[in-house]
C-alpha positions as CSV (number, residue, x, y, z in Angstrom):
1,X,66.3,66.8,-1.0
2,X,63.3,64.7,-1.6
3,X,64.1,62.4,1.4
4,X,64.4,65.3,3.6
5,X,61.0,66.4,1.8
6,X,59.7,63.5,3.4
7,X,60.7,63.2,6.4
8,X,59.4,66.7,6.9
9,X,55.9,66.1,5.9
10,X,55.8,62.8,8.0
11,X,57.0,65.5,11.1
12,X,53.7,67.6,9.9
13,X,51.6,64.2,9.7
14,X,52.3,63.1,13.1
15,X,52.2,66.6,14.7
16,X,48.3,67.2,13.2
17,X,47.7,63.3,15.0
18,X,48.9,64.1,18.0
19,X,46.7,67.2,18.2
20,X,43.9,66.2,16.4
21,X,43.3,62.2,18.1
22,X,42.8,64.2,21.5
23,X,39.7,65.8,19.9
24,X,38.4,62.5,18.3
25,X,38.6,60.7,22.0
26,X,36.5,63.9,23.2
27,X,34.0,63.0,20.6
28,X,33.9,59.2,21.3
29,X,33.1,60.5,25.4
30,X,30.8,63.4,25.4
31,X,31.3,64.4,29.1
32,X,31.5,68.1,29.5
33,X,33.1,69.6,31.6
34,X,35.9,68.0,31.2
35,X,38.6,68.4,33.9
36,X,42.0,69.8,32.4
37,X,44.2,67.0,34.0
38,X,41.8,64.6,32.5
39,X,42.1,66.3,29.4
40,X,45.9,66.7,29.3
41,X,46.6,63.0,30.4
42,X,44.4,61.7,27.4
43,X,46.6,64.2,24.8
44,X,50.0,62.7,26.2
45,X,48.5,59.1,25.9
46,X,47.6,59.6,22.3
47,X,51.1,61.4,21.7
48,X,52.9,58.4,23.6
49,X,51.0,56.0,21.0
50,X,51.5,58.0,17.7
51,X,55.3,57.8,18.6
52,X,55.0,54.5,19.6
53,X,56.3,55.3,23.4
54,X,54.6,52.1,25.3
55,X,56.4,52.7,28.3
56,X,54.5,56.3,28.7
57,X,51.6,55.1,26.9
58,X,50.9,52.2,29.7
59,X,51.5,55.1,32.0
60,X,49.2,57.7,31.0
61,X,46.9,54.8,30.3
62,X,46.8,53.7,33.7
63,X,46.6,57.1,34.6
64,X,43.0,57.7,32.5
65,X,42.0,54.3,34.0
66,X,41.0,55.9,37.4
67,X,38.7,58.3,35.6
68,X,36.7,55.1,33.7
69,X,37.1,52.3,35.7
70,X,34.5,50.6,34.4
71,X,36.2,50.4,30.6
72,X,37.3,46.7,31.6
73,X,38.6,46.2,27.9
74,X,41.6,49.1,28.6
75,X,43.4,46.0,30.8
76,X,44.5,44.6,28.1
77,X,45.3,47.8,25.9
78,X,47.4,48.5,28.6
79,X,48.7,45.0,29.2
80,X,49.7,45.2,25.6
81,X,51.9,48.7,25.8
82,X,53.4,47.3,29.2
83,X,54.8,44.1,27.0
84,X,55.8,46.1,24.5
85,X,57.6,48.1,27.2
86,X,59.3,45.6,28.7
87,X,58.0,45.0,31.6
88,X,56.9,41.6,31.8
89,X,55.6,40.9,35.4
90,X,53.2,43.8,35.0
91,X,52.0,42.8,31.2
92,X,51.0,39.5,32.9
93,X,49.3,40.8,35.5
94,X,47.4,42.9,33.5
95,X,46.4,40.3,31.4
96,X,45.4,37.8,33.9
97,X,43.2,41.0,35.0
98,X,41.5,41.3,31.5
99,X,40.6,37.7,31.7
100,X,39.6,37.9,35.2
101,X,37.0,40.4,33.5
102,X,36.7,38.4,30.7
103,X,37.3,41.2,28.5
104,X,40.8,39.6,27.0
105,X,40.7,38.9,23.4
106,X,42.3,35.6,21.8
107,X,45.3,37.8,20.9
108,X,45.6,38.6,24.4
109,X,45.0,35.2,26.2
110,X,47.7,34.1,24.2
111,X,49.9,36.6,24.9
112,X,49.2,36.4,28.6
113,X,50.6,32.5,28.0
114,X,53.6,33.6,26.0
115,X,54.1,35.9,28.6
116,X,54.3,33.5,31.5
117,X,56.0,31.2,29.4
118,X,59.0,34.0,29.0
119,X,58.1,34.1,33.0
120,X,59.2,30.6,33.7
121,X,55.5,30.0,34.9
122,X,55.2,27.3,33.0
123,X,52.1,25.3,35.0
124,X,50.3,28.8,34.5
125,X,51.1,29.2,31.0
126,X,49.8,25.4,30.5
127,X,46.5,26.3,32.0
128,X,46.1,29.7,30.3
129,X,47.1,27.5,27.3
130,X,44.3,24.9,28.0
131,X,41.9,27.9,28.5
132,X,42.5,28.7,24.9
133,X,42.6,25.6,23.6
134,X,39.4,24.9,24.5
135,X,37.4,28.0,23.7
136,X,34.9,27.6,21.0
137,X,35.5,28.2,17.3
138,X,39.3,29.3,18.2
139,X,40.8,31.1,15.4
140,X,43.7,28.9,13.1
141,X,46.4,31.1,14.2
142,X,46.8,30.1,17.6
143,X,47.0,26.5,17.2
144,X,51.0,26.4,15.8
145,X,51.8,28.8,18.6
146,X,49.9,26.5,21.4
147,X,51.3,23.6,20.1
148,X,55.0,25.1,20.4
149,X,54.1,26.2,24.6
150,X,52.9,22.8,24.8
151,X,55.8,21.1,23.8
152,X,58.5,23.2,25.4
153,X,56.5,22.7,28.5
154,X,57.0,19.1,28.0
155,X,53.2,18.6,27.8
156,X,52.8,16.2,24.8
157,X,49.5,14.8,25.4
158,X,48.0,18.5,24.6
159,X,50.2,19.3,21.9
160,X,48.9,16.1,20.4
161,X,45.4,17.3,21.2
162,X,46.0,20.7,19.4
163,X,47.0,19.2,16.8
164,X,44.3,17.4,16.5
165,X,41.9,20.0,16.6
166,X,43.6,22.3,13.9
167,X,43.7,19.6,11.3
168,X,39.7,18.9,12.7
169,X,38.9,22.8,12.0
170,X,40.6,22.8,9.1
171,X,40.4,19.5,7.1
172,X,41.5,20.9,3.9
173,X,45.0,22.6,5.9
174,X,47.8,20.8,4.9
175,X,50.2,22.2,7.4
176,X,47.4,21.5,9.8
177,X,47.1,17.6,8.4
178,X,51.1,17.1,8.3
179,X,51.6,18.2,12.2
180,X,48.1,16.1,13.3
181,X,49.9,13.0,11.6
182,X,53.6,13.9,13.0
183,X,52.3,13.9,16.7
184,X,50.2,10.9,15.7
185,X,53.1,8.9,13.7
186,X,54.9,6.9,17.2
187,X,52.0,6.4,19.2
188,X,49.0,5.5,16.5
189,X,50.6,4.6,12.8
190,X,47.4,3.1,11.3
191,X,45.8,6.7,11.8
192,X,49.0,8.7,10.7
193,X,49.4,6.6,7.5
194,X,45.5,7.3,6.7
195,X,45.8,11.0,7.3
196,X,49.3,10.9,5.5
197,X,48.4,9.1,2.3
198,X,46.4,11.7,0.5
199,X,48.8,14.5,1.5
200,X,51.8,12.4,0.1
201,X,50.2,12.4,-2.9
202,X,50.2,16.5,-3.9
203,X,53.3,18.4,-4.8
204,X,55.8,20.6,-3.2
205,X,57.7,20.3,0.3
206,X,55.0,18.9,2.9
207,X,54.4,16.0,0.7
208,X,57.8,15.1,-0.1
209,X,58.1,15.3,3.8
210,X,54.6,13.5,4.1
211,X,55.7,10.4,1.5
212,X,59.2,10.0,3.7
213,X,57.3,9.8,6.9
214,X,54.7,7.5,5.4
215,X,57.1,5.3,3.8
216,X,58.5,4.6,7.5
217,X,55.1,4.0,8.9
218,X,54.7,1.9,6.3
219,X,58.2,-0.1,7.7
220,X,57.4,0.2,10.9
221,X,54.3,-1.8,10.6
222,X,55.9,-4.8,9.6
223,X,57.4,-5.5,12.6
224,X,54.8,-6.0,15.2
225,X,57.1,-5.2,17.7
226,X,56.3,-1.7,19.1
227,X,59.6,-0.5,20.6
228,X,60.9,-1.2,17.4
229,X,58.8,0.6,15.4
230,X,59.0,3.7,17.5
231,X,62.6,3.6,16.7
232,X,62.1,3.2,12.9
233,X,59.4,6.1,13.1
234,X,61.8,8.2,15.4
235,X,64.6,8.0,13.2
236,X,62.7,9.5,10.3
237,X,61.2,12.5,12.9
238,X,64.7,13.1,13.4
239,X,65.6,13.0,9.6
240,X,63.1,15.4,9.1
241,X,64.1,17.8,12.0
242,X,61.4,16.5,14.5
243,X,63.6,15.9,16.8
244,X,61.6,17.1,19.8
245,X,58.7,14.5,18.6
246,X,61.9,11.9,17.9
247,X,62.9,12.5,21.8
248,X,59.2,11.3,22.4
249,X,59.1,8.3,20.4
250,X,62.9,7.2,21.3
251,X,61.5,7.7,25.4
252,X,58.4,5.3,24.7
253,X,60.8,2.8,23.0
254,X,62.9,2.3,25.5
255,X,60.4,2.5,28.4
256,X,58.6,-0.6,26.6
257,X,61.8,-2.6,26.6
258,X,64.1,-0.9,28.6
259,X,67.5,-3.3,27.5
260,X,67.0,-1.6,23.9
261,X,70.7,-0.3,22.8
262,X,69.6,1.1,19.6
263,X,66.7,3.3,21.4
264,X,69.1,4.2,24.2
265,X,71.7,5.4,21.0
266,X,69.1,7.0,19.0
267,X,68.1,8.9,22.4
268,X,71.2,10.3,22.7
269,X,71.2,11.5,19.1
270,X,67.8,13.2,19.5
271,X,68.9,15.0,22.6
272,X,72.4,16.0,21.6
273,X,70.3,17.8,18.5
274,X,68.2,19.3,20.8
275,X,71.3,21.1,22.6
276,X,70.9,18.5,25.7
277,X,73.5,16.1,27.2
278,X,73.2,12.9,25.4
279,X,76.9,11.0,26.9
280,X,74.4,9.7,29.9
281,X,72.2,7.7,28.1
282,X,74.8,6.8,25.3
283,X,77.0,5.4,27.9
284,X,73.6,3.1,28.5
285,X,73.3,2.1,24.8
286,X,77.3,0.8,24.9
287,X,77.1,-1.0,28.1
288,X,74.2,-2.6,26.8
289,X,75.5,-3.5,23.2
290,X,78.8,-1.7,22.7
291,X,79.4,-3.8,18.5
292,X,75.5,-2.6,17.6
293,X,76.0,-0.5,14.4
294,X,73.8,2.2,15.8
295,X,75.8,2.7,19.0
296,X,79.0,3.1,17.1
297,X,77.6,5.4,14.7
298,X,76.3,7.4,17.5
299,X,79.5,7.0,19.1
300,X,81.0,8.7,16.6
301,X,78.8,11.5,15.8
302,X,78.9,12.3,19.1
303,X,83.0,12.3,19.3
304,X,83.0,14.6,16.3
305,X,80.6,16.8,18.2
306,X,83.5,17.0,20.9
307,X,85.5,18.1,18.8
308,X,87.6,14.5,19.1
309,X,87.7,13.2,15.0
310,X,90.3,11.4,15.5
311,X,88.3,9.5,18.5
312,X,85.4,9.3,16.1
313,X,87.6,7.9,13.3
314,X,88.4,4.5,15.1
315,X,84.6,3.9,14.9
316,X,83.8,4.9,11.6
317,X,86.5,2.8,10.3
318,X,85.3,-0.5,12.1
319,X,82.0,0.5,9.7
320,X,83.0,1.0,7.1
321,X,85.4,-2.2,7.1
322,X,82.6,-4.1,8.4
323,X,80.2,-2.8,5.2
324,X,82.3,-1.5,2.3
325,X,79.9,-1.9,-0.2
326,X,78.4,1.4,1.6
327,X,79.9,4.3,0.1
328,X,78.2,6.6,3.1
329,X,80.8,5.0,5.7
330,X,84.1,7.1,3.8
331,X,81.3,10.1,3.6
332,X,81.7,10.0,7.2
333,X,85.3,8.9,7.5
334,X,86.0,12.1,5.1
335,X,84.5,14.5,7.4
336,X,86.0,13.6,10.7
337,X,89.4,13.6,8.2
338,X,88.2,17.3,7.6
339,X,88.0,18.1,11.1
340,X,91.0,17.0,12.1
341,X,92.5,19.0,9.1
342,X,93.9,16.0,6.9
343,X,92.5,17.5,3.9
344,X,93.7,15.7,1.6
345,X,93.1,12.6,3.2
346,X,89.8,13.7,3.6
347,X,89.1,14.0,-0.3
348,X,90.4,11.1,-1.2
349,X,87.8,9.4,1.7
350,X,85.0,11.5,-0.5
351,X,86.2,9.5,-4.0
352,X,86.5,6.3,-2.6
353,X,82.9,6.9,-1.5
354,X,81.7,7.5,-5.4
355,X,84.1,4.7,-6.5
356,X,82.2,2.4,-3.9
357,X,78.4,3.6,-5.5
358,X,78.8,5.1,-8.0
359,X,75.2,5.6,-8.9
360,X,74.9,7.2,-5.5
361,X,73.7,11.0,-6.3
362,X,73.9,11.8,-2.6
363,X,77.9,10.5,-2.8
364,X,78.2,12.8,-5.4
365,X,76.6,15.9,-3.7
366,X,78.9,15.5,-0.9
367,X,81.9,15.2,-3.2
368,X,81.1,18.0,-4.6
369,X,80.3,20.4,-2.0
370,X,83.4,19.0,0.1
371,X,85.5,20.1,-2.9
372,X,83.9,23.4,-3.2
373,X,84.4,24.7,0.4
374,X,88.1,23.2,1.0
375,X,89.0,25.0,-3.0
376,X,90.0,21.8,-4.7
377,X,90.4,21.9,-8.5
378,X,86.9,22.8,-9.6
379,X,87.9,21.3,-13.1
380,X,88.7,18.2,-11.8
381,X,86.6,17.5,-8.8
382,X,83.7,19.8,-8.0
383,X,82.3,20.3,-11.2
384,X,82.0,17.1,-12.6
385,X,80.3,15.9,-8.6
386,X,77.8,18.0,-9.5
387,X,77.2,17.3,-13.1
388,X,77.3,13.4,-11.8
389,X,74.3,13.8,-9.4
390,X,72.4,16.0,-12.0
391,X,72.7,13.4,-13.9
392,X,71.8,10.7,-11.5
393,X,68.8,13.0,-9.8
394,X,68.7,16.1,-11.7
395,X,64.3,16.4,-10.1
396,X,65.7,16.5,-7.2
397,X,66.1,19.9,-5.6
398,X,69.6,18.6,-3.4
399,X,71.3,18.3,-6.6
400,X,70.0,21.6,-7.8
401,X,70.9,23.3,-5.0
402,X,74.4,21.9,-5.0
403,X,75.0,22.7,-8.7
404,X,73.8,26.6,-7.5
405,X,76.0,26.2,-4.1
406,X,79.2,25.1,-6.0
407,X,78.7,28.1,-8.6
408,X,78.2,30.3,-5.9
409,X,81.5,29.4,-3.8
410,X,83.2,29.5,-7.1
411,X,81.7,33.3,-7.7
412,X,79.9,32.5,-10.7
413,X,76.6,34.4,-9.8
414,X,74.7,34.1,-12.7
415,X,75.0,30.4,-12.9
416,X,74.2,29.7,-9.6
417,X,71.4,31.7,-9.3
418,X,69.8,29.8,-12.2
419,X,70.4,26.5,-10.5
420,X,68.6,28.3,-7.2
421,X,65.7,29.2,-9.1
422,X,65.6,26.2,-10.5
423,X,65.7,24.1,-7.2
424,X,62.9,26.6,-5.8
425,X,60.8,25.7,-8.7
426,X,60.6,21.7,-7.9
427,X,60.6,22.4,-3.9
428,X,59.4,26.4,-3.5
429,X,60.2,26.0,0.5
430,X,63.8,24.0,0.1
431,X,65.5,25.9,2.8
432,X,68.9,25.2,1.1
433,X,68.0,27.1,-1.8
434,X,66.2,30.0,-0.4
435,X,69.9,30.8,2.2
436,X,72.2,30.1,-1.0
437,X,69.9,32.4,-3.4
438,X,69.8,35.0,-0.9
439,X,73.6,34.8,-0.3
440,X,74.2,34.7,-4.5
441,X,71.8,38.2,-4.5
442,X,73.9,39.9,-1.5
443,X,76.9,38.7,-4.1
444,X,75.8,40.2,-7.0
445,X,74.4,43.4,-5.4
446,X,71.0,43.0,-5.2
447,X,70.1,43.6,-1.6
448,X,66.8,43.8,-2.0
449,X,65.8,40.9,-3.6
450,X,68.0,39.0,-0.7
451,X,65.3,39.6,2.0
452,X,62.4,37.4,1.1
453,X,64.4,34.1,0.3
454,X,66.1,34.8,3.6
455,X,63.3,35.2,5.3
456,X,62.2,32.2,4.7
457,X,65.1,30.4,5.1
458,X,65.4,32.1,8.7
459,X,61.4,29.7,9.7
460,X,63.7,26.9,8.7
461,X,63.6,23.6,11.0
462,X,67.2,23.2,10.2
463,X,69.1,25.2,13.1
464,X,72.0,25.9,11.2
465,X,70.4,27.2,7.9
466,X,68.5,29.3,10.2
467,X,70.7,30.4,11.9
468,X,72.8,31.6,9.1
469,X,69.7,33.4,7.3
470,X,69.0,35.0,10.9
471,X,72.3,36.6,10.7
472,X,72.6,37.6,7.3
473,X,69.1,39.2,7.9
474,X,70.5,41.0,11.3
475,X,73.1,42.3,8.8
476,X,71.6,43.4,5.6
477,X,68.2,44.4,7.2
478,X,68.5,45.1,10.6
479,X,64.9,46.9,11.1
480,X,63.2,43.6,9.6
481,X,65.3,40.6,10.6
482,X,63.5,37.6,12.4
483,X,65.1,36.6,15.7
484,X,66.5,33.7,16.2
């Protein structure tokens, strides 16, 4: 009764807009008298608005246009309504006419590039981009979005150069700091590790992420020789989901020495994360250097990729017989086991891992979120894996997430969503966490406390994680859920 209350006085609400905004818009332009068509088109503009009709809005718009052709601001009003609309071609154009009046608003130059972007006019959107870029005193929120057009249009130099102007504008930004040091990391360390230093030192994700990236610079610069330390400094982009930037750095390296294996490998990897073809240039990297351990591990990430484990398995296993103090080698080995559906071959892989370092907390993690998905004896094997690497790294937000991911598999709500909490305390943006705690409230019932954590996890830089809070978002809250 009281929803259907409501919906009934919203009905009432919208009816007095729609005949009142009419009135207002006769107030704003005193001309009298006022023709009834001109009169009628302005009350079905307003109507199309209130009900949020863009595709008769931009119509009647265009319509009132003729009658005041010298409100040059309307262009993009009406640009707007026709992107809203749909139609994409004509929100362009409309745009490009707002600008050629110069009455376009930062909102709506960048939308004009965003719009040509969707267009495939990528040299246009470039320019429009650079127009931006370079307007005076340019509002904060446009530099993320510039710098994402810049680099899908493969235009690094000016995605560097935006990102150099938002940490500029805003010096105390960290965001703004971290991606002015991530663009600067491969091509000028000395400048990266003096922006990064500071920034290492606070709390919270961006300076965990900072002190990893730093302490690679810091690597890298040991070695004077600079193909090699794009590759060290790539590596890490890619460790931290930068793989775009990774591509970049990987490209320089092996254009500087151009028999580089390792770069050609690491290529490969970069690009296959990025959804591209990376069996081209890996086939490069094993002609040049077919026992480096980088090819071979590429080798065999990229078999598993294929779907080919078992392919994948006759590299790992060279590895791992080539290092077996290194516990990470039967990680590996495990997985492809797990692929190819030799479970139990698999766990045993995963204990021979913690048996090899034992003091390894990332071992234990994967131990014990192996066990948990594939339903092994939580008693005997999942459990006490994540006990271990609580004990080992309990600060660390990995293990605290695994403990809450381990209860949550094994339905134990309560628990895991104290382990969750607990994570997001230590590391408030650890992606992880924020999917699993938003699964563990779906669980439990409580839908609505789901959303925000999911949200969040949904910006993550990991596709999968994501991808996964994308959907569960399309699910559970359909009206509100970010598009992948």
């Amino acid at each position: 009764m009281l929803k259907s209350s409501v919906q009934s006085l919203k009905r009432q609400v919208l009816l007095a807009v729609m005949i009142i905004l009419p009135l207002v818009f006769l107030t704003v332009f005193p001309i009298s008298p006022r023709p009834f068509r001109e009169l009628e088109i302005i009350t079905r503009l307003y109507q199309a608005e209130a009900l949020n009709n863009h595709a008769k809005a931009a119509t009647h718009l265009r319509l009132l246009m003729e009658f005041y052709p010298e409100r040059a601001e309307w262009w993009e009003r009406l640009a707007f309504h026709e992107l809203k609309a749909g139609n994409l071609t004509q929100a362009a154009a409309d745009f490009q006419r707002a600008w050629e009046l110069d009455a376009i608003s930062e909102k709506g130059l960048f939308a004009l590039i965003e719009t040509l972007f969707q267009l495939g006019d990528t040299n246009r959107a470039v320019d429009y981009g650079l127009i931006l870029l370079e307007k005076d005193n340019l509002s904060p929120d446009y530099f993320s979005g510039l710098m994402e057009v810049f680099q899908k249009a493969n235009r690094w130099d000016l995605a560097s150069q935006t990102a150099q102007r938002w940490a500029a504008s805003q010096p105390q930004n960290p965001e703004a700091v971290w991606m002015a040091a991530v663009f600067l990391s491969y091509q000028n360390p000395e400048e990266a590790i003096r922006r990064l230093t500071p920034l290492s030192a606070g709390r919270g994700s961006l300076a965990r992420q900072a002190a990893r990236l730093l302490g690679a610079l810091e690597t890298a610069q040991e070695n004077p020789d600079p193909a090699y330390q794009r590759v060290v400094i790539g590596q890490r982009l890619g460790e931290l989901e930068y793989w775009e930037i990774a591509e970049q750095a990987f490209l320089e390296a092996v254009d500087l020495f151009p028999d580089y294996a390792e770069g050609w490998a690491l290529l490969a990897e970069a690009r296959q994360n990025l959804g591209k073809d990376g069996y081209p240039v890996l086939r490069r990297a094993f002609e040049l250097n077919p026992v480096s351990d980088i090819v071979q591990t590429a080798l065999a990430l990229y078999w598993r990729r294929q779907d080919q484990p078992m392919v994948a398995l006759s590299y790992l296993r060279a590895l791992a017989e080539k290092y077996p103090d290194q516990g990470r080698w039967q990680v590996e080995i495990g997985a492809a086991l797990a692929q190819s559906g030799d479970l139990v071959e698999a766990l045993h892989a995963y204990r021979r891992a913690v048996e090899i370092e034992p003091g390894n907390a990332d071992l234990w993690r994967a131990l014990a979120v192996f066990s948990a998905l594939n339903g092994f004896d939580p008693q005997a094997y999942t459990l006490p894996a994540a006990q271990r690497a609580l004990d080992l790294d309990g600060g660390n937000p990995a293990s605290l997430d695994t403990a809450g991911f381990v209860y949550l598999q094994l339905g134990e709500w309560k628990e895991a969503e104290q382990f969750l909490q607990q994570a997001l305390k230590v590391d408030e943006s650890y992606a992880p966490a924020l999917l699993h705690l938003g699964q563990v409230y779906l669980e439990m019932g409580r839908t609505s406390q789901a959303f925000q954590p999911l949200k969040k996890a949904a910006k993550s830089r990991d596709e999968v994680i994501a991808l996964t809070a994308q959907r569960l978002l399309q699910r559970y809250f359909p009206d509100e859920a970010i598009q992948p």
